[in-house]
C-alpha positions as CSV (number, residue, x, y, z in Angstrom):
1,X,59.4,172.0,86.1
2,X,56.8,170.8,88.4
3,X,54.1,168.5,86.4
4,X,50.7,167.7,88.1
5,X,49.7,164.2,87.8
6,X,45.6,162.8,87.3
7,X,44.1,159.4,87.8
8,X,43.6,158.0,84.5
9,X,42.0,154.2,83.8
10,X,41.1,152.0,86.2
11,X,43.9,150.0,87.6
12,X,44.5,146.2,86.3
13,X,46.0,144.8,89.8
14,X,47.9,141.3,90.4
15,X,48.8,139.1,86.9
16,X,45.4,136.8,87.4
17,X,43.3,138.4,85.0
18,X,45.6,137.2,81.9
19,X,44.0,135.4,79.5
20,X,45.3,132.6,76.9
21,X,45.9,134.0,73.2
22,X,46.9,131.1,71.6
23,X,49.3,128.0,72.8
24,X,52.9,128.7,72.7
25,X,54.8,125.9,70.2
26,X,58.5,126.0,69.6
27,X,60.0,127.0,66.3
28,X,63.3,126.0,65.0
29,X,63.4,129.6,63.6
30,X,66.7,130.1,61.8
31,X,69.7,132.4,63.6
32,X,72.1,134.1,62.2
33,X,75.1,135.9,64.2
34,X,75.8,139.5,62.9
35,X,78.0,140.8,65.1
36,X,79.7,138.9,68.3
37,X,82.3,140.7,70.5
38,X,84.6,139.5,73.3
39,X,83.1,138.6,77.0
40,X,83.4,142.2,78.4
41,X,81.2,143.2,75.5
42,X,77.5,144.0,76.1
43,X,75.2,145.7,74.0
44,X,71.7,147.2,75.7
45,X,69.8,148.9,73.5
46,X,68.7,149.2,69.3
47,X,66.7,151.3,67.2
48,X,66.5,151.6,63.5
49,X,64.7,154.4,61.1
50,X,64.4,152.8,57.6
51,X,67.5,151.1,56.8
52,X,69.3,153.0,59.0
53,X,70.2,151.7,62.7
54,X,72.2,152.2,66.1
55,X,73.2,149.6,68.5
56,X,74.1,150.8,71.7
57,X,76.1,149.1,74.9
58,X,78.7,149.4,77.5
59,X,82.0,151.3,78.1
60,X,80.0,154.0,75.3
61,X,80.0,151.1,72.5
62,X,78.0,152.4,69.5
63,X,77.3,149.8,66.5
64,X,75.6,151.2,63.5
65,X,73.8,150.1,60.1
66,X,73.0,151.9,56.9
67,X,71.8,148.4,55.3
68,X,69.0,147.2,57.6
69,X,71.5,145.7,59.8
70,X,73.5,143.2,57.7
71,X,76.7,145.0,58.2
72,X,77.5,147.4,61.0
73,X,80.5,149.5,62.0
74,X,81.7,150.0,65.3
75,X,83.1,153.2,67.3
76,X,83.0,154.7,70.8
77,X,81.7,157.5,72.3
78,X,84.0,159.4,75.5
79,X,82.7,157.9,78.0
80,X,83.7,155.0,80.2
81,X,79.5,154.5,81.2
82,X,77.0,152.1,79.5
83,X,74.6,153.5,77.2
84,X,71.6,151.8,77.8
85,X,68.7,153.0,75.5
86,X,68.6,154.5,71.6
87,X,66.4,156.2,69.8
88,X,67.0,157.0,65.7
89,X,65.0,158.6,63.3
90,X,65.0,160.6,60.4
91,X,66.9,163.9,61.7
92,X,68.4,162.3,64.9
93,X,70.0,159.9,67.1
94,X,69.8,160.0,71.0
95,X,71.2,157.7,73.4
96,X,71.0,158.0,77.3
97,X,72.5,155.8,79.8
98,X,74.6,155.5,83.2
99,X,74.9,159.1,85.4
100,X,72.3,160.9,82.9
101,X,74.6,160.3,80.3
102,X,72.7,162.0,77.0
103,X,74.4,161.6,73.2
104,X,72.9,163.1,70.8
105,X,74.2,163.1,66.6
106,X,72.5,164.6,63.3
107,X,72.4,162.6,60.4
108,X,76.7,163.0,58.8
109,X,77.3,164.9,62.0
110,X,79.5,163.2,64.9
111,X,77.9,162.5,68.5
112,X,77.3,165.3,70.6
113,X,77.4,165.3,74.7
114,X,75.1,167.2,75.8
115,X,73.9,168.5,79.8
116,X,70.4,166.5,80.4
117,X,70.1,168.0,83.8
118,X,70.0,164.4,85.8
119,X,72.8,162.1,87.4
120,X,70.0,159.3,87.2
121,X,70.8,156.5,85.3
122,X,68.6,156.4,82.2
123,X,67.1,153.3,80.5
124,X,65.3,154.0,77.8
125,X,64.2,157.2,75.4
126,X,62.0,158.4,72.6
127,X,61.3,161.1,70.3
128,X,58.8,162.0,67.8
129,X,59.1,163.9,64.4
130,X,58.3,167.1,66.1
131,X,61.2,167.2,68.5
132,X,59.9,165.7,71.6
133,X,61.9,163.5,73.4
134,X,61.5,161.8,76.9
135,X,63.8,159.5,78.5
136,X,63.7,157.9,81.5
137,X,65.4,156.0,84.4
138,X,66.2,155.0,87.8
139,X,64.0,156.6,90.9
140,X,61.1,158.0,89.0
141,X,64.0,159.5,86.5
142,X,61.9,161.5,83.7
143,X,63.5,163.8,81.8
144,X,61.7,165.8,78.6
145,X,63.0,167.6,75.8
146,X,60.9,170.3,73.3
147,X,63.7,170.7,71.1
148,X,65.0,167.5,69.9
149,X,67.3,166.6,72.6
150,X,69.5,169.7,72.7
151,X,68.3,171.4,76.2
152,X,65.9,169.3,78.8
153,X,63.8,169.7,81.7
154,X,63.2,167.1,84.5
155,X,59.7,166.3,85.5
156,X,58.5,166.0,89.1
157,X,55.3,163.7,89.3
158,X,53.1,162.9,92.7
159,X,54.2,159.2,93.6
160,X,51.8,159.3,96.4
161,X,48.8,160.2,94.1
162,X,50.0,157.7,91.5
163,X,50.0,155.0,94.0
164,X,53.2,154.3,95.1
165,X,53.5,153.0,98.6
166,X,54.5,156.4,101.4
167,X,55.0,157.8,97.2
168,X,58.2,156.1,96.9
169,X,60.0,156.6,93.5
170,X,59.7,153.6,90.7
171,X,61.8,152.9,88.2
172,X,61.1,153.6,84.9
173,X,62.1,150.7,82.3
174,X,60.6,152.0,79.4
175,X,59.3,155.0,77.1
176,X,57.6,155.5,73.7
177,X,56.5,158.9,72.1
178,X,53.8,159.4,69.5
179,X,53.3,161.8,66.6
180,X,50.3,163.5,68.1
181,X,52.6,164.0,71.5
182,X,51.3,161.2,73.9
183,X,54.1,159.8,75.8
184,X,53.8,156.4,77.7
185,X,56.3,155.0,79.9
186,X,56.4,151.5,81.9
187,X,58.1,151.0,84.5
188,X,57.8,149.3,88.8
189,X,54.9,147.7,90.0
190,X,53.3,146.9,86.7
191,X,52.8,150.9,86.1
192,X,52.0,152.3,82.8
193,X,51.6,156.1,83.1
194,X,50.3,158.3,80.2
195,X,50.3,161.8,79.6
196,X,48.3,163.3,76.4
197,X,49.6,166.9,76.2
198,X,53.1,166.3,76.1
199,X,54.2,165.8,79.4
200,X,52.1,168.5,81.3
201,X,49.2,165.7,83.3
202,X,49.5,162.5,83.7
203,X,47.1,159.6,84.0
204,X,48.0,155.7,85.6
205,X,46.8,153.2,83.6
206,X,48.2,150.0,84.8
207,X,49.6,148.9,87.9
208,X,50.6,145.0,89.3
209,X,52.7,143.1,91.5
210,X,55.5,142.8,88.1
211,X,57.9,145.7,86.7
212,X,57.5,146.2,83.0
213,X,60.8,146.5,81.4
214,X,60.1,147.5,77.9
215,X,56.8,149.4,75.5
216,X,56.4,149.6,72.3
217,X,53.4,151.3,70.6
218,X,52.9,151.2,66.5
219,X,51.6,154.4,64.9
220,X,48.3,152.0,64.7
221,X,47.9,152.1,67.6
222,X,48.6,148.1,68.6
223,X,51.9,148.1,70.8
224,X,52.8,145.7,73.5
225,X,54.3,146.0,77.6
226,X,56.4,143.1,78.8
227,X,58.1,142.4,81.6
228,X,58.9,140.2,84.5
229,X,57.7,136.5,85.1
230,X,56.9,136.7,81.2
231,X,54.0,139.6,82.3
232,X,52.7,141.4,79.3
233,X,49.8,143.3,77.9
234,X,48.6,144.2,74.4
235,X,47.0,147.6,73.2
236,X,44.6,148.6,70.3
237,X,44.2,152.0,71.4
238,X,47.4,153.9,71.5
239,X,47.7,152.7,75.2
240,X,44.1,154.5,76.8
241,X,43.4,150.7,77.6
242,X,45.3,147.7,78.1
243,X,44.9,144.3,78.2
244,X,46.9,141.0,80.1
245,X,48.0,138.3,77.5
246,X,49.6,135.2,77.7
247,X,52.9,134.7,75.9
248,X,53.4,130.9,76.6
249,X,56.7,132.3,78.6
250,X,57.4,132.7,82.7
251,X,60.8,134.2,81.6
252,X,61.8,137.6,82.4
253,X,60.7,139.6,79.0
254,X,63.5,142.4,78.6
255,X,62.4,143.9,74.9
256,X,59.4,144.1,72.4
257,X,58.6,145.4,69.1
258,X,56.2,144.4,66.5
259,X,55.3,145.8,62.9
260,X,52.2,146.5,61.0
261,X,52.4,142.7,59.5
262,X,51.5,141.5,62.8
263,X,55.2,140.6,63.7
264,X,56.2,140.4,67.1
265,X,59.4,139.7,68.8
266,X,59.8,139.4,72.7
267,X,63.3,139.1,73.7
268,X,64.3,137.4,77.3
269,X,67.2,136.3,79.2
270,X,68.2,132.8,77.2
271,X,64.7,132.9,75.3
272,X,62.7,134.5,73.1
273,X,58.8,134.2,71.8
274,X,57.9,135.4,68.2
275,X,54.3,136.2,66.5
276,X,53.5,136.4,63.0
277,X,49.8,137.3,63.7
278,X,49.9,140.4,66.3
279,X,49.8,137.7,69.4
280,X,46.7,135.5,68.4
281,X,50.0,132.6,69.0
282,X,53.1,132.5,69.9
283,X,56.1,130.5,68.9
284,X,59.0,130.0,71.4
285,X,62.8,130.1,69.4
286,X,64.8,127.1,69.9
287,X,68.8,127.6,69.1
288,X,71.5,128.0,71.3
289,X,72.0,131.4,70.2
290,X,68.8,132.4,71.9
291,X,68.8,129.9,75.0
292,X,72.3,129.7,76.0
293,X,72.5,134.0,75.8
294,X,70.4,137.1,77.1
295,X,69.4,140.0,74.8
296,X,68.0,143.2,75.7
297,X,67.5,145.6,72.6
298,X,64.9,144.7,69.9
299,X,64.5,146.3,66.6
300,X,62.2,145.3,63.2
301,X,64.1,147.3,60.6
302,X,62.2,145.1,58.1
303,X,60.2,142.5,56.7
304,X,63.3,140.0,57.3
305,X,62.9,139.5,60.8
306,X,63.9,140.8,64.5
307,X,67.4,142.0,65.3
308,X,68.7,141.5,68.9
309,X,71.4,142.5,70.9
310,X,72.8,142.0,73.9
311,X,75.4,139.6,75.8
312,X,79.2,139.5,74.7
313,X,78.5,142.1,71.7
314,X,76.2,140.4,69.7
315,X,73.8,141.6,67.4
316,X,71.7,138.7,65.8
317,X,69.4,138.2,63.3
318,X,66.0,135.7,63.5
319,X,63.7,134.4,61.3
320,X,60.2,134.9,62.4
């Protein structure tokens, strides 16, 4: 499935242009340990729909919640490969990961193999109510799905026109679908790509000298990029238009989600920065459960605080 790619905003080059939000302060913000595994243990990815939630990690490790993650059971799928991204909502759960690996499970139903059509490893993935899914991955690795994850079709997009260097292939960290169909990924070289009709064109709205790991976009339309060298942006607009903040952090920024309360939680490799009003400040987490570990996956199931999860298995919990 060949997909034409357009030229969409202009391009916000280098990390220079980011302005000051508000003066980082550290916060003694309380930690609590939910789940902690042995030293082979990793867990990459977390999503939750209501009170319901799935932690995802290596060797096919699946951790899930029915209480808003204060308890969680653990299984494993067959498979040997890290699952690296999740995606839950109210008639499914998708996870991707090493070799194309693509999971998918109905709500009482087990988890379901099933061909995505790509060896590429695959990092991240999103759906919307309607049954549109895209993951994506390694070496421009998009992959798109019109019926909830049961059959996909890779995309093919024009690197050279997008601005790639001799159109080289980037890879893509990050991926978030809406309800209306727009699908925005993140990914190498700062890029944020953007596609309004469900795939078909895409637009470039971002590009910099720092890969942006993680995206997440609020049905408000306020979502958040972050990435390397504690690079991030902030959106009002479902994504048309970003802009560069300052986080207070130079760490490298692995996750982000935020809620419609103006929480915001940016986890990092041993550190993470919390808001309470939508990024006007910041407030860096002091405990040695934060800055002695890295975390990866992200997730607001509530009013609580975030839930993170990442090195040896753990799955914590942090007051915001």
């Amino acid at each position: 499935m060949q997909i034409l790619t357009r030229i969409g905003a202009p391009l916000a080059l280098g990390l220079a242009a980011c302005a000051v939000t508000g003066i980082a302060t550290t916060a003694q913000a309380g930690v609590e340990v939910l789940v902690q595994g042995t030293a082979h243990q990793a867990l990459f990815g977390v999503s939750f729909d209501g009170p319901r939630g799935v932690a995802v990690g290596a060797a096919g490790e699946v951790q899930s919640s029915e209480d808003a993650g204060k308890t969680w059971t653990r299984s494993t799928l067959p498979t040997e490969l890290s699952l690296l991204g999740v995606h839950v909502d109210a008639t499914r759960s998708i996870a991707v990961g090493q070799s194309g690996l693509v999971f998918t499970k109905a709500p009482g139903a087990e988890w379901t193999k099933v061909d995505s059509g790509t060896t590429k490893r695959l990092f991240s993935v999103s759906a919307n109510a309607e049954g549109l899914v895209v993951a994506v991955g390694e070496f421009g690795g998009l992959i798109l799905s019109q019926d909830g994850g049961a059959t996909w079709h890779t995309l093919t997009l024009d690197w050279a026109t997008l601005g790639t260097e001799g159109g080289a292939e980037p890879h893509l960290y990050g991926v978030t679908v809406e309800a209306d169909g727009k699908v925005t990924v993140v990914g190498e070289f700062g890029m944020i790509l953007q596609s309004t009709d469900r795939g078909r064109t895409w637009g470039l709205q971002n590009k910099a000298s720092a890969s942006l790991f993680a995206i997440d976009i609020r049905s408000d339309g306020v979502g958040y990029a972050v990435g390397q060298d504690g690079y991030a942006l902030k959106t009002t607009d479902h994504g048309a238009t970003w802009n560069c903040i300052d986080v207070g952090s130079k760490a490298i920024l692995t996750g982000v989600t935020s809620n419609a309360s103006g929480q915001v939680a940016i986890s990092a490799m041993r550190e993470m920065v919390v808001s309470s009003n939508d990024g006007s400040s910041w407030k860096h987490v002091e405990s040695p459960e934060v800055t002695t570990m890295w975390y990866v996956g992200v997730a607001m199931p509530g009013s609580e605080g975030p839930l993170l999860v990442g090195q040896t298995g753990r799955i914590v919990k942090v007051g915001t």
